[in-house]
PDB file of N, H, CA, C and O in Angstrom:
ATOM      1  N   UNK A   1       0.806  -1.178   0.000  1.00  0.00           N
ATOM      2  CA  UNK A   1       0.000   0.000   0.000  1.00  0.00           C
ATOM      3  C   UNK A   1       0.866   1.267   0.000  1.00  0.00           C
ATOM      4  O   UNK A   1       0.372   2.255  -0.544  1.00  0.00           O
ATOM      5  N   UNK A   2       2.322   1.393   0.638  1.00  0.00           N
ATOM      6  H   UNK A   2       2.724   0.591   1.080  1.00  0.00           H
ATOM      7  CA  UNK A   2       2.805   2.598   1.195  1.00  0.00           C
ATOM      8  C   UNK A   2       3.130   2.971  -0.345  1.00  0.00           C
ATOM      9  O   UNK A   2       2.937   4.165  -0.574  1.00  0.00           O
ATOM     10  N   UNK A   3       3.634   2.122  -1.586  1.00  0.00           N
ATOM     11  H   UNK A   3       3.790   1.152  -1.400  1.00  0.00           H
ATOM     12  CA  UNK A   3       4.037   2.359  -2.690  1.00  0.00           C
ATOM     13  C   UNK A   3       3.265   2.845  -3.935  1.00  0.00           C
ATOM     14  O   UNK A   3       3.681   3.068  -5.072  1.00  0.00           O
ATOM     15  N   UNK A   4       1.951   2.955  -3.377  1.00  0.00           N
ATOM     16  H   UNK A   4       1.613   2.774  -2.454  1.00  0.00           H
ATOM     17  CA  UNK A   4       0.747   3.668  -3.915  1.00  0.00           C
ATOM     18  C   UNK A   4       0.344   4.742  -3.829  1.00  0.00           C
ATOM     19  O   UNK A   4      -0.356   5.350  -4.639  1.00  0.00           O
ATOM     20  N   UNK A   5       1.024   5.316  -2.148  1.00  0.00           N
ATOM     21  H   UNK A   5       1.593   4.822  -1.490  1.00  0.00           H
ATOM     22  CA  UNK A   5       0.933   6.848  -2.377  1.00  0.00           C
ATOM     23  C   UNK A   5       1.999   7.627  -1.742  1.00  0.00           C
ATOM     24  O   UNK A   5       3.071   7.254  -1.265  1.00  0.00           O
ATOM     25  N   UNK A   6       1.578   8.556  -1.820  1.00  0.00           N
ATOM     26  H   UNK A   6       0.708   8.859  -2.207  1.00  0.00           H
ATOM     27  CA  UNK A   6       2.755   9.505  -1.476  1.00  0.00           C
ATOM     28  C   UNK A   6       2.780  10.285  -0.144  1.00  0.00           C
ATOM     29  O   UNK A   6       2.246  11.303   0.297  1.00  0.00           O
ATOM     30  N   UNK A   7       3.638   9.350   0.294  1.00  0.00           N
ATOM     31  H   UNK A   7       4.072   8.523  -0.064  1.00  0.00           H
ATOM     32  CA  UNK A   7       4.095  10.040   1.832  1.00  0.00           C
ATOM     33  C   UNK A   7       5.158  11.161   2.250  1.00  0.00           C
ATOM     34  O   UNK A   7       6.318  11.082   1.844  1.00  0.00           O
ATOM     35  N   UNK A   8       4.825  11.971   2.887  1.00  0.00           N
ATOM     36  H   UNK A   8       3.883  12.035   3.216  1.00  0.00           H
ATOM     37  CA  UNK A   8       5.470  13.364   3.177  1.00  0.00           C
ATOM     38  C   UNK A   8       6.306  13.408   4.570  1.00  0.00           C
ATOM     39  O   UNK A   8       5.932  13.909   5.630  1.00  0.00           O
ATOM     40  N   UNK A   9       7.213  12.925   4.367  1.00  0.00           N
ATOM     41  H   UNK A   9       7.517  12.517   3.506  1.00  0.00           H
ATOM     42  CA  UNK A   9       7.733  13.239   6.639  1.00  0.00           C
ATOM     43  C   UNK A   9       7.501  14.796   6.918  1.00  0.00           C
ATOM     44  O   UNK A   9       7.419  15.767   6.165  1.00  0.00           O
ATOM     45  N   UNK A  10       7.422  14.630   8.396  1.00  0.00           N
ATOM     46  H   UNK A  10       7.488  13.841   9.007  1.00  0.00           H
ATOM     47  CA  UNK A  10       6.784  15.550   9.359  1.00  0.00           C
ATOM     48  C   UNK A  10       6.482  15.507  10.677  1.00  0.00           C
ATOM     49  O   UNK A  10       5.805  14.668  11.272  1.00  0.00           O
ATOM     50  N   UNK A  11       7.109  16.607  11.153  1.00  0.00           N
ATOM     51  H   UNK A  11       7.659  17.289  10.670  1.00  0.00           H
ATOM     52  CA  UNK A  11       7.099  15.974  12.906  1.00  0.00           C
ATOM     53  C   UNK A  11       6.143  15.966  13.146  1.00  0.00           C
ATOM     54  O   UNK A  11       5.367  16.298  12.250  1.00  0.00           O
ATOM     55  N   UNK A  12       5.641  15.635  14.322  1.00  0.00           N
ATOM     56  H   UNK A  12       6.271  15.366  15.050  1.00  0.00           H
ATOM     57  CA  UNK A  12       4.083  15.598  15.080  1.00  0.00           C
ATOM     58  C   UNK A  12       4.144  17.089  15.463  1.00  0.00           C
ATOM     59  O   UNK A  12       3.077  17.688  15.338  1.00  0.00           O
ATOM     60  N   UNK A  13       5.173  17.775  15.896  1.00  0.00           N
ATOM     61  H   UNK A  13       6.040  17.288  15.998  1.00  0.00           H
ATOM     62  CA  UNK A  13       4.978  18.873  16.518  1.00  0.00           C
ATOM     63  C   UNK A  13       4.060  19.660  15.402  1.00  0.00           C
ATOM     64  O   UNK A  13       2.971  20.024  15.848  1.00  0.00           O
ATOM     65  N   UNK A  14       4.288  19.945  14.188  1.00  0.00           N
ATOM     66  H   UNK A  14       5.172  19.650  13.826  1.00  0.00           H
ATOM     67  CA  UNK A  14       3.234  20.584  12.835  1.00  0.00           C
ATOM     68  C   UNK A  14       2.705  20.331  12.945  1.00  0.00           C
ATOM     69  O   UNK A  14       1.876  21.239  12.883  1.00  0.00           O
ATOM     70  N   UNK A  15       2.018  19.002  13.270  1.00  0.00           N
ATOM     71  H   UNK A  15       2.692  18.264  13.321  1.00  0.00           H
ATOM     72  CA  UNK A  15       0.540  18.535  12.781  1.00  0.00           C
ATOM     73  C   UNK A  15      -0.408  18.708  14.083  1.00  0.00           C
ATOM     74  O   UNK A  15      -1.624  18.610  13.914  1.00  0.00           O
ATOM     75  N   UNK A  16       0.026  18.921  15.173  1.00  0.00           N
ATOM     76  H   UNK A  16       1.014  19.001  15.311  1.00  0.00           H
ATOM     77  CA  UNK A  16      -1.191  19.102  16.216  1.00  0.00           C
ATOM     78  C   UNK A  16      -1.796  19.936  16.065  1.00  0.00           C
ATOM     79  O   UNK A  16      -1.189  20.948  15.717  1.00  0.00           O
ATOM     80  N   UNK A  17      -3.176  20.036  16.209  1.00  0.00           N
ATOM     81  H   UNK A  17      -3.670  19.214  16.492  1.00  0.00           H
ATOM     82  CA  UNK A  17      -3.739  21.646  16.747  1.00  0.00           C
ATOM     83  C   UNK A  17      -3.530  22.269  18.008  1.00  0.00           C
ATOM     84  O   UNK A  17      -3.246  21.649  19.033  1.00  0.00           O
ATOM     85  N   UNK A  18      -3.671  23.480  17.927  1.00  0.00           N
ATOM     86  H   UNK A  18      -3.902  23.984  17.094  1.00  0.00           H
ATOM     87  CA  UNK A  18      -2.921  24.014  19.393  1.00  0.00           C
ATOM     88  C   UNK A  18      -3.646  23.422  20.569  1.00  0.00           C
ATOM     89  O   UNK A  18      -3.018  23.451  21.627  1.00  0.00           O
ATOM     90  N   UNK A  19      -4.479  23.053  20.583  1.00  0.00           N
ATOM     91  H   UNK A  19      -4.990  23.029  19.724  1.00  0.00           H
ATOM     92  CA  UNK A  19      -5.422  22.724  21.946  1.00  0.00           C
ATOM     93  C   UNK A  19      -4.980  21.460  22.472  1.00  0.00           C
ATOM     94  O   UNK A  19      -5.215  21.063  23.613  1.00  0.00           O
ATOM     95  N   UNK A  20      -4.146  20.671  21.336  1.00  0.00           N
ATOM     96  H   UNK A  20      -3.955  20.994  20.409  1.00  0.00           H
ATOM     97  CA  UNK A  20      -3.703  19.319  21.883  1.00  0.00           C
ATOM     98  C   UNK A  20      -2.373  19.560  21.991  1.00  0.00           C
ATOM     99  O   UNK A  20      -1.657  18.562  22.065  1.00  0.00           O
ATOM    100  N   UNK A  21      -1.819  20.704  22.020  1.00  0.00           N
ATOM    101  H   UNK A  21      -2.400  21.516  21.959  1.00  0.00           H
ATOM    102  CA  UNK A  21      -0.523  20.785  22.690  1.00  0.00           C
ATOM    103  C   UNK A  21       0.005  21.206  24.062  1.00  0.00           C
ATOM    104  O   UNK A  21       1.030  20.900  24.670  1.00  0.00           O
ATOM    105  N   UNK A  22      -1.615  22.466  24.520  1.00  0.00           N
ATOM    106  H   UNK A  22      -2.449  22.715  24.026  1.00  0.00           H
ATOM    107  CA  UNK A  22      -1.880  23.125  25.571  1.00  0.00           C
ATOM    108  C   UNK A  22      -2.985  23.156  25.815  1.00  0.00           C
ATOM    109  O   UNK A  22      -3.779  22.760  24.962  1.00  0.00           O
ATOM    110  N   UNK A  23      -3.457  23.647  27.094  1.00  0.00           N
ATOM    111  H   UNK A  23      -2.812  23.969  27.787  1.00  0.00           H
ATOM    112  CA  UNK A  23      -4.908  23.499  26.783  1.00  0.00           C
ATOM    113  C   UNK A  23      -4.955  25.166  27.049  1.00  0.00           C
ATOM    114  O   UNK A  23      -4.173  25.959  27.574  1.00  0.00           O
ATOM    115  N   UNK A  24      -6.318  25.285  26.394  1.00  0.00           N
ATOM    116  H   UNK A  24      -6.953  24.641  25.967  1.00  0.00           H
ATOM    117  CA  UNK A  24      -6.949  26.748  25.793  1.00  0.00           C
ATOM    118  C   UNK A  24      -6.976  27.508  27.051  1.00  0.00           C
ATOM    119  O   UNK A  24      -7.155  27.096  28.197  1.00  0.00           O
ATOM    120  N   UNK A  25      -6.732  28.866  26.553  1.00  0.00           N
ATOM    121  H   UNK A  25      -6.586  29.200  25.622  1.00  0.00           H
ATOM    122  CA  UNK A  25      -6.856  29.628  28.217  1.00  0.00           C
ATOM    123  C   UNK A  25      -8.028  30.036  28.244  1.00  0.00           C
ATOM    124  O   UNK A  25      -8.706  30.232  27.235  1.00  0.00           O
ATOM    125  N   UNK A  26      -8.462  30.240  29.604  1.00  0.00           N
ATOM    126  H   UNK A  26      -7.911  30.081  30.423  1.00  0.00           H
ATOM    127  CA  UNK A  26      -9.843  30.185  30.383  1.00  0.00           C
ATOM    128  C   UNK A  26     -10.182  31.665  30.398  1.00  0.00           C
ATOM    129  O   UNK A  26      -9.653  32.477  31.157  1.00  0.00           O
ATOM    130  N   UNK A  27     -11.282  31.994  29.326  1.00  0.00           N
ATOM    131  H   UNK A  27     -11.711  31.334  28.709  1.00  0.00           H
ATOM    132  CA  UNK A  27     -11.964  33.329  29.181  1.00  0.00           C
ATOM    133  C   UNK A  27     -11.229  34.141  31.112  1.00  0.00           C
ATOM    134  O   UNK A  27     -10.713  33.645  32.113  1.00  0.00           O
ATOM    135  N   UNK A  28     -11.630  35.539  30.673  1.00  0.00           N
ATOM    136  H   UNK A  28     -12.049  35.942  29.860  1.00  0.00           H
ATOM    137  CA  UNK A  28     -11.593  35.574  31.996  1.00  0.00           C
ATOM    138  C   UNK A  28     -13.209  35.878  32.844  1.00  0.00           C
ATOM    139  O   UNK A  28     -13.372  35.751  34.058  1.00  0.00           O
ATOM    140  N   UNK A  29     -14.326  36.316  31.804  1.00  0.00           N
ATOM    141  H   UNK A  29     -14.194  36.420  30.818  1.00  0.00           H
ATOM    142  CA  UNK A  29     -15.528  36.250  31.913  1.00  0.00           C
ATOM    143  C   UNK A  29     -16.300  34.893  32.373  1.00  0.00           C
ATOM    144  O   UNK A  29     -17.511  34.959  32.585  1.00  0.00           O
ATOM    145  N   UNK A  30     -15.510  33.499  32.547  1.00  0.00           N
ATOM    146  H   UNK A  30     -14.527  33.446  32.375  1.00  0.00           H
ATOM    147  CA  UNK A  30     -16.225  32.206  32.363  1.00  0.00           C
ATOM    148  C   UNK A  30     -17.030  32.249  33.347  1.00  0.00           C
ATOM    149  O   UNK A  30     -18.222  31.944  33.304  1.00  0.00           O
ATOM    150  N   UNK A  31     -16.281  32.719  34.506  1.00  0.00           N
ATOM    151  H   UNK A  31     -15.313  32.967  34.541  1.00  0.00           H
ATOM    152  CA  UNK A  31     -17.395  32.105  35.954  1.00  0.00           C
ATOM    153  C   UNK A  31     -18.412  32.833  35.740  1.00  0.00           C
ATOM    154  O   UNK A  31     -19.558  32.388  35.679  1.00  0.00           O
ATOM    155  N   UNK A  32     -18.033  34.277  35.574  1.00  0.00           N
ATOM    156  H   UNK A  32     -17.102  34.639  35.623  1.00  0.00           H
ATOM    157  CA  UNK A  32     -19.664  35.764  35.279  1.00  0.00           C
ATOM    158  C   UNK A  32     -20.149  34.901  34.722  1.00  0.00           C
ATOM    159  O   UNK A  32     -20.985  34.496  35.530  1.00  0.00           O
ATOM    160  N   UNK A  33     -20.269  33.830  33.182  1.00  0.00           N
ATOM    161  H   UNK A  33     -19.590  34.159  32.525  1.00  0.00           H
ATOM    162  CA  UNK A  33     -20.880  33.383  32.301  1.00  0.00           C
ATOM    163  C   UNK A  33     -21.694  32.442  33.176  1.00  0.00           C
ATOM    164  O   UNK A  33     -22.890  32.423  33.466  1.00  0.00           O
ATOM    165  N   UNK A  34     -20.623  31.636  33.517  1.00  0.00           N
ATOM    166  H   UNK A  34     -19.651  31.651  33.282  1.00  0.00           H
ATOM    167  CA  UNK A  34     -21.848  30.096  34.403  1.00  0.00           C
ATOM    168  C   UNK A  34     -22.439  30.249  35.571  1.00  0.00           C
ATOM    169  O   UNK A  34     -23.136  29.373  36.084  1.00  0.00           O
ATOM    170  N   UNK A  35     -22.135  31.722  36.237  1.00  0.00           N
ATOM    171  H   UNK A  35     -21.569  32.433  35.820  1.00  0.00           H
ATOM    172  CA  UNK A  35     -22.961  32.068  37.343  1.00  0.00           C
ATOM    173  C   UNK A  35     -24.371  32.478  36.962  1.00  0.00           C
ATOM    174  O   UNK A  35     -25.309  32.137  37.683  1.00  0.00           O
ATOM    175  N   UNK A  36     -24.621  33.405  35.537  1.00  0.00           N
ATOM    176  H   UNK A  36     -23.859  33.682  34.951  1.00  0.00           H
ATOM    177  CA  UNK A  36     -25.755  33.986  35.159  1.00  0.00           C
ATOM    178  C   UNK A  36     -26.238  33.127  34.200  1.00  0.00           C
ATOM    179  O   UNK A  36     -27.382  33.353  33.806  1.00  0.00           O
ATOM    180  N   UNK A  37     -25.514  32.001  33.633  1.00  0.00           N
ATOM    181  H   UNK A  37     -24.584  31.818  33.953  1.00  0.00           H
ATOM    182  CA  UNK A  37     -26.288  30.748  33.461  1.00  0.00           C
ATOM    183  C   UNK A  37     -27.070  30.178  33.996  1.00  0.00           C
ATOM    184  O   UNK A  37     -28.138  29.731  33.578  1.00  0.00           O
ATOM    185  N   UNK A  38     -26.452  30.121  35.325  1.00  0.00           N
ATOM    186  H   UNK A  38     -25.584  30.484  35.664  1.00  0.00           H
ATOM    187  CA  UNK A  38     -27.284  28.941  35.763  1.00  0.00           C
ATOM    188  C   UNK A  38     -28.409  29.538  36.658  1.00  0.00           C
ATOM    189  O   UNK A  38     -29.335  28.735  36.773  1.00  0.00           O
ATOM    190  N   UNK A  39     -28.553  30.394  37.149  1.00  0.00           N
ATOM    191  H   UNK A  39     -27.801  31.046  37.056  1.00  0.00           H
ATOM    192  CA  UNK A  39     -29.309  31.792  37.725  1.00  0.00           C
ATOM    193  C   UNK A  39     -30.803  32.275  36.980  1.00  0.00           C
ATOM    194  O   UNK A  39     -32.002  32.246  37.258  1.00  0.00           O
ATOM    195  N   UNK A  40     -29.734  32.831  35.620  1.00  0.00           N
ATOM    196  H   UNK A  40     -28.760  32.854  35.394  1.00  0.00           H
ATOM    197  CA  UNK A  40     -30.977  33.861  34.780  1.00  0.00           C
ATOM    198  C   UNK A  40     -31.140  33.121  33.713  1.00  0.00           C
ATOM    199  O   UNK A  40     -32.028  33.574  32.991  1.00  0.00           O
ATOM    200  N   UNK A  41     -30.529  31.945  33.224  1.00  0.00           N
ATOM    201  H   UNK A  41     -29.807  31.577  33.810  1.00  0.00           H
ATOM    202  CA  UNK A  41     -30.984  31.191  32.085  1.00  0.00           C
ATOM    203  C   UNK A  41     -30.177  31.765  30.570  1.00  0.00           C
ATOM    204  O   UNK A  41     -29.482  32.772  30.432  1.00  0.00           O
ATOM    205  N   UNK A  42     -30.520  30.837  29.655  1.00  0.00           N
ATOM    206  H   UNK A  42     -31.084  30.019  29.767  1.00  0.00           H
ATOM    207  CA  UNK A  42     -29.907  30.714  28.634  1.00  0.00           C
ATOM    208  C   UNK A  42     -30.027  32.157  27.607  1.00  0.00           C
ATOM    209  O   UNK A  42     -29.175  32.911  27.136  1.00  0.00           O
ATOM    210  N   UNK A  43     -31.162  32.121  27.552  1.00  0.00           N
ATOM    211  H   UNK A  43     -31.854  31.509  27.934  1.00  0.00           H
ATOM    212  CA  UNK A  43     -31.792  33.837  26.551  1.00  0.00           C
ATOM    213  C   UNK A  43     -30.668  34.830  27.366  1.00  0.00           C
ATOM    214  O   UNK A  43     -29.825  35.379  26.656  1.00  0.00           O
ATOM    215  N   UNK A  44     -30.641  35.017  28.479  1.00  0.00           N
ATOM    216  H   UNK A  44     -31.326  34.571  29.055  1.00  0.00           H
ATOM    217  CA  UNK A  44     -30.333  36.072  29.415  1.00  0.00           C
ATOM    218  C   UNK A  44     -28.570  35.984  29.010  1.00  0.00           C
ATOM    219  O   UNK A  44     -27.939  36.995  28.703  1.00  0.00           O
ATOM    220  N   UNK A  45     -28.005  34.730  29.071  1.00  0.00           N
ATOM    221  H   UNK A  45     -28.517  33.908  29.321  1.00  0.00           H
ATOM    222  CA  UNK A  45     -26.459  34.963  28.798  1.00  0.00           C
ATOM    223  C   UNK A  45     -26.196  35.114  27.228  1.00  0.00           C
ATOM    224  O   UNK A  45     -25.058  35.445  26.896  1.00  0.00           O
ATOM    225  N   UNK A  46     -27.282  34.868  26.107  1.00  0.00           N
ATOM    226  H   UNK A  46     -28.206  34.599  26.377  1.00  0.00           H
ATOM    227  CA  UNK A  46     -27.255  34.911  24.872  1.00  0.00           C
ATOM    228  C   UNK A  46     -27.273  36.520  24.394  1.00  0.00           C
ATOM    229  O   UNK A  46     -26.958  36.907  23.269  1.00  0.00           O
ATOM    230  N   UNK A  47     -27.619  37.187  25.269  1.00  0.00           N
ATOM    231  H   UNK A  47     -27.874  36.873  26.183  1.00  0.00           H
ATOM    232  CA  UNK A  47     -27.985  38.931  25.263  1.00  0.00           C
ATOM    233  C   UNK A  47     -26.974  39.094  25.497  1.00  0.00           C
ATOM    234  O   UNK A  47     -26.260  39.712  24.708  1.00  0.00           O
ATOM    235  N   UNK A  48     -26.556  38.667  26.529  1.00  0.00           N
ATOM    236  H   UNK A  48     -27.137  38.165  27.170  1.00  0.00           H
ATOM    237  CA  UNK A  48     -25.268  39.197  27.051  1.00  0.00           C
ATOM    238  C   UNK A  48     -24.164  39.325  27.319  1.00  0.00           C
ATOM    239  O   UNK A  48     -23.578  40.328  27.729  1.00  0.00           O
ATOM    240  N   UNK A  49     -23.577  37.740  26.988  1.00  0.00           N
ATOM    241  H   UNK A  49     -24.053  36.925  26.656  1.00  0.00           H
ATOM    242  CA  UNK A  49     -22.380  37.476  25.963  1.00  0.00           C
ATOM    243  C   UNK A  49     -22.214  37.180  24.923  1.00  0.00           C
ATOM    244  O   UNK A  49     -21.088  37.102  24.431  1.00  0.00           O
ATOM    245  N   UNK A  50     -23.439  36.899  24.215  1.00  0.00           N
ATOM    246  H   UNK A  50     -24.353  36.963  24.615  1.00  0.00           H
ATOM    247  CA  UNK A  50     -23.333  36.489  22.816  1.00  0.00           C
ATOM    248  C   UNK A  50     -23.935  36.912  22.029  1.00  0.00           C
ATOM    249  O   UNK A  50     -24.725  37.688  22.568  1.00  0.00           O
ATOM    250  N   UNK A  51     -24.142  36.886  20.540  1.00  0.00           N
ATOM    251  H   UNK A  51     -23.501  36.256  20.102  1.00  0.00           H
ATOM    252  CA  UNK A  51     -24.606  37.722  19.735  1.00  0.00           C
ATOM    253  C   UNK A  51     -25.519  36.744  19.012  1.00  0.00           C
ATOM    254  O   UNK A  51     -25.184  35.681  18.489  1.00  0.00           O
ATOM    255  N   UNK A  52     -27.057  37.436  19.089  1.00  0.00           N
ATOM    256  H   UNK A  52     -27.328  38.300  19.514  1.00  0.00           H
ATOM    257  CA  UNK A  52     -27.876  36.314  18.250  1.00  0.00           C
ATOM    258  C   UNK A  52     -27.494  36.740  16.462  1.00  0.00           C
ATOM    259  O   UNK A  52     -27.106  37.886  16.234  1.00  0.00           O
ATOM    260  N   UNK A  53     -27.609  35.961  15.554  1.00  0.00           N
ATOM    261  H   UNK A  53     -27.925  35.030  15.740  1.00  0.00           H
ATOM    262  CA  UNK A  53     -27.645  36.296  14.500  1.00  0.00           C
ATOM    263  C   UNK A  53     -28.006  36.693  13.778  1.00  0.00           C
ATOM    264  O   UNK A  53     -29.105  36.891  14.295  1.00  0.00           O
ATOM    265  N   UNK A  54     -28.106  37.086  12.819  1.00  0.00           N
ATOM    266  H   UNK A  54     -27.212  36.924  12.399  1.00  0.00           H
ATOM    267  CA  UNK A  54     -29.519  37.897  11.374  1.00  0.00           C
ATOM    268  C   UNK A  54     -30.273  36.880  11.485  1.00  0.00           C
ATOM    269  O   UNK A  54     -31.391  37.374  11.632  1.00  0.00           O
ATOM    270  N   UNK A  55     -30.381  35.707  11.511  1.00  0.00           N
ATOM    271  H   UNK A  55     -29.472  35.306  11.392  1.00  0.00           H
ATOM    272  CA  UNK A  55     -31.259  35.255  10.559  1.00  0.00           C
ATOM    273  C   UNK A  55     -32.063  34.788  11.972  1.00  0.00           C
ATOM    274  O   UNK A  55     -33.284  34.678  11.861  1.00  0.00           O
ATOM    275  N   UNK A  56     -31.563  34.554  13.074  1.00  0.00           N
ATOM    276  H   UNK A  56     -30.571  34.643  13.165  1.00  0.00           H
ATOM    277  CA  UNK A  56     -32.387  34.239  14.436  1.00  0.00           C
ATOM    278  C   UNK A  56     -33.560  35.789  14.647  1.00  0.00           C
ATOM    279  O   UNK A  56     -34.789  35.849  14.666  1.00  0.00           O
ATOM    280  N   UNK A  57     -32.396  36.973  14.791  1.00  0.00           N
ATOM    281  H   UNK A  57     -31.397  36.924  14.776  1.00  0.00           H
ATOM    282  CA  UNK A  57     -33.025  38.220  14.673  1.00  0.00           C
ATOM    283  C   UNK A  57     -34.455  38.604  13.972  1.00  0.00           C
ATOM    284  O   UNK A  57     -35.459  39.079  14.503  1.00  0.00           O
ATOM    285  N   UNK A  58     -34.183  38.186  12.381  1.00  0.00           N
ATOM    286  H   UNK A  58     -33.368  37.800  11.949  1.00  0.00           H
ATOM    287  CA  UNK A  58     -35.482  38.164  11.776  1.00  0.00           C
ATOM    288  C   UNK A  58     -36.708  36.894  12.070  1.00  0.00           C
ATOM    289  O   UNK A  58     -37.934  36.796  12.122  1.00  0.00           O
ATOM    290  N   UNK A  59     -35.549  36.078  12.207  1.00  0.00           N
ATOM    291  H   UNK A  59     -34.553  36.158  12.165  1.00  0.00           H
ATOM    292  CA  UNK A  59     -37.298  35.163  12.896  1.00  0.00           C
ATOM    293  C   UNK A  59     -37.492  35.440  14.184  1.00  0.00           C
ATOM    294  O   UNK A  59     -38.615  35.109  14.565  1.00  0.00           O
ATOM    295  N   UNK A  60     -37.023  35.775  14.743  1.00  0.00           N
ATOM    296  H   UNK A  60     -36.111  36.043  14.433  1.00  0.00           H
ATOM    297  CA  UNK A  60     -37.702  36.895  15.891  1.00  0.00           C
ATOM    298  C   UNK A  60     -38.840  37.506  16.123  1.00  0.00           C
ATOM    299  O   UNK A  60     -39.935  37.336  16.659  1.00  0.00           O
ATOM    300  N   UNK A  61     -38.052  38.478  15.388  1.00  0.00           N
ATOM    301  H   UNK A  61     -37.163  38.616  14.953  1.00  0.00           H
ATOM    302  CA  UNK A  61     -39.278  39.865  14.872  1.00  0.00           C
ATOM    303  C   UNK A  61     -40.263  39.114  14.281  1.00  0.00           C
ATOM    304  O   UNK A  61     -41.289  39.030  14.957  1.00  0.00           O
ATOM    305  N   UNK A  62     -40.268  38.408  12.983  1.00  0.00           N
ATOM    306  H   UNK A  62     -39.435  38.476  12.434  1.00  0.00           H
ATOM    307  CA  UNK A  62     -41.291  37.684  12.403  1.00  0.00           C
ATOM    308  C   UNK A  62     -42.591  36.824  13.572  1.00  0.00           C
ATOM    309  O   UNK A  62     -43.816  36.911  13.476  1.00  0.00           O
ATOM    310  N   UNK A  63     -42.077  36.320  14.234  1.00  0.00           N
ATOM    311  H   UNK A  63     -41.082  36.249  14.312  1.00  0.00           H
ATOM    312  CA  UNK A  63     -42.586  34.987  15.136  1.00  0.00           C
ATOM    313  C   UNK A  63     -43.218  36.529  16.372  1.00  0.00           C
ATOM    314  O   UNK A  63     -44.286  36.354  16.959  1.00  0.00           O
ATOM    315  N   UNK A  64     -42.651  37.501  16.535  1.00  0.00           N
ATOM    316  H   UNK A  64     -41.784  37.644  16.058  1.00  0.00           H
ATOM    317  CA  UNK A  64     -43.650  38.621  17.196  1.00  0.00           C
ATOM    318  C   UNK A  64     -44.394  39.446  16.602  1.00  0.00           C
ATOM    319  O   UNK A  64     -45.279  40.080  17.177  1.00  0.00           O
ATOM    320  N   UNK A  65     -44.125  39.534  15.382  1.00  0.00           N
ATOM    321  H   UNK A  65     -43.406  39.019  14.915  1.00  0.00           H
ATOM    322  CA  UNK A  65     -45.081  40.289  14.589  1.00  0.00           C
ATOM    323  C   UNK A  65     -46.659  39.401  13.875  1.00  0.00           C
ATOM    324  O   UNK A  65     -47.788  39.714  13.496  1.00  0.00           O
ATOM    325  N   UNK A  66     -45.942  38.359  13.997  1.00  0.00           N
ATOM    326  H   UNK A  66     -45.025  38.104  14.304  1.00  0.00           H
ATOM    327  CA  UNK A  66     -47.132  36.972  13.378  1.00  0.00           C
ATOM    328  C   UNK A  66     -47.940  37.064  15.194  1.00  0.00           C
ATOM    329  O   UNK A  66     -49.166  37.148  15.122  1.00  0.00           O
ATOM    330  N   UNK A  67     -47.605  37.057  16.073  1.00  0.00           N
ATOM    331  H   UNK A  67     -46.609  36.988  16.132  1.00  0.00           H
ATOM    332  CA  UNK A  67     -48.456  37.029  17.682  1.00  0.00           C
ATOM    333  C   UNK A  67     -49.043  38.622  17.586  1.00  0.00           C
ATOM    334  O   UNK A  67     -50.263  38.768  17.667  1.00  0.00           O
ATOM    335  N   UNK A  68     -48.447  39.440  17.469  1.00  0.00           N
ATOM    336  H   UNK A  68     -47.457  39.322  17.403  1.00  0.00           H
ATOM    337  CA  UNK A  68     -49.211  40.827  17.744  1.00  0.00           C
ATOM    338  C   UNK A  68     -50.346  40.736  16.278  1.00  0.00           C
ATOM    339  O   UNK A  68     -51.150  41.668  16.264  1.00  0.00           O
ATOM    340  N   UNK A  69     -50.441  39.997  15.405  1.00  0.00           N
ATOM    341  H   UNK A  69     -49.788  39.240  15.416  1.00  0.00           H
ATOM    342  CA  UNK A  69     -51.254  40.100  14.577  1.00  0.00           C
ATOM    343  C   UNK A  69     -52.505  39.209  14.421  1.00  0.00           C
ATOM    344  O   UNK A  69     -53.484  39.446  13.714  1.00  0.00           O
ATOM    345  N   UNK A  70     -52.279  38.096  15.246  1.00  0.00           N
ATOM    346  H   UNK A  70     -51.484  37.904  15.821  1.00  0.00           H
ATOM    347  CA  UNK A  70     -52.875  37.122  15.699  1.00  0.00           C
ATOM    348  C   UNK A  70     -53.581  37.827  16.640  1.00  0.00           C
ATOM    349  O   UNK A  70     -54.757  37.708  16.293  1.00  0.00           O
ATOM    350  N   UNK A  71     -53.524  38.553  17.724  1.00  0.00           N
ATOM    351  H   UNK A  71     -52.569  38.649  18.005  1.00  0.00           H
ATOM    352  CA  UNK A  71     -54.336  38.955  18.678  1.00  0.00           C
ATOM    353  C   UNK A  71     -54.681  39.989  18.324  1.00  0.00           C
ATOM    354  O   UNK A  71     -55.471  40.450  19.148  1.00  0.00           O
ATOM    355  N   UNK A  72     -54.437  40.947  17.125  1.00  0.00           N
ATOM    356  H   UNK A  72     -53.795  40.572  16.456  1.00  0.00           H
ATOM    357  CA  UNK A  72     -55.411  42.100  16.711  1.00  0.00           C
ATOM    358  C   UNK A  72     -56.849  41.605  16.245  1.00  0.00           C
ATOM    359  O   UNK A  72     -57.877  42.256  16.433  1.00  0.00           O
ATOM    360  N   UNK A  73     -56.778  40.209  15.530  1.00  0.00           N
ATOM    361  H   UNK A  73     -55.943  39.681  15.378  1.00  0.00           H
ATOM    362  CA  UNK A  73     -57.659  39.749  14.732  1.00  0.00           C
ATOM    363  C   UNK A  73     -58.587  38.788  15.365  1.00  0.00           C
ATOM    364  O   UNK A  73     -59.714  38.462  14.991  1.00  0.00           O
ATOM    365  N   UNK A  74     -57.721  38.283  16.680  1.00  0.00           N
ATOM    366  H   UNK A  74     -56.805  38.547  16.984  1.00  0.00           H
ATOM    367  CA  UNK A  74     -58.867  37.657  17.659  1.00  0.00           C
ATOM    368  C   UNK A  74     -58.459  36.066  17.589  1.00  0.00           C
ATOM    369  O   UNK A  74     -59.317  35.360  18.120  1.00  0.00           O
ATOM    370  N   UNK A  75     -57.541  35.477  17.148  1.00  0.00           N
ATOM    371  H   UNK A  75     -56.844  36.050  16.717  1.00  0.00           H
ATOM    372  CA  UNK A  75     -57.570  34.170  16.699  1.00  0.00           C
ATOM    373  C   UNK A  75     -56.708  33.560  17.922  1.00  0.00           C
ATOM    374  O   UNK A  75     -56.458  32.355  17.960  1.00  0.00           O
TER     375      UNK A  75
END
């Protein structure tokens, strides 16, 4: 098989990704994060550390504008 393709040498040190060489450093926000996680809930840390997207954004608005129109009309 090895004479079928073409092998390249290379240390391991190139080929890791960094996270398997070290491990990732620890936000310094994490605990704020999992304290108001676990507290005020998921929506509440999504406001507030994270950014919802366009396309969540517009179905948003959509999915409140379809309820405020629903109860103008009585249904």
């Amino acid at each position: 098989m090895k004479d079928r393709m073409t092998v390249i040498p290379a240390k391991l040190e190139d080929c890791l990704q960094p996270n398997l060489q070290h491990p990732s450093v620890i936000h310094p926000k994490r605990m704020n994060f999992e304290q108001d996680y676990q507290c005020k809930g998921f929506e509440y840390v999504m406001k507030k550390y994270g950014e919802i997207g366009w396309k969540q954004k517009v179905g948003k608005t959509k999915w409140k504008a379809k309820r405020i129109v629903k109860k103008l009309i009585g249904k």
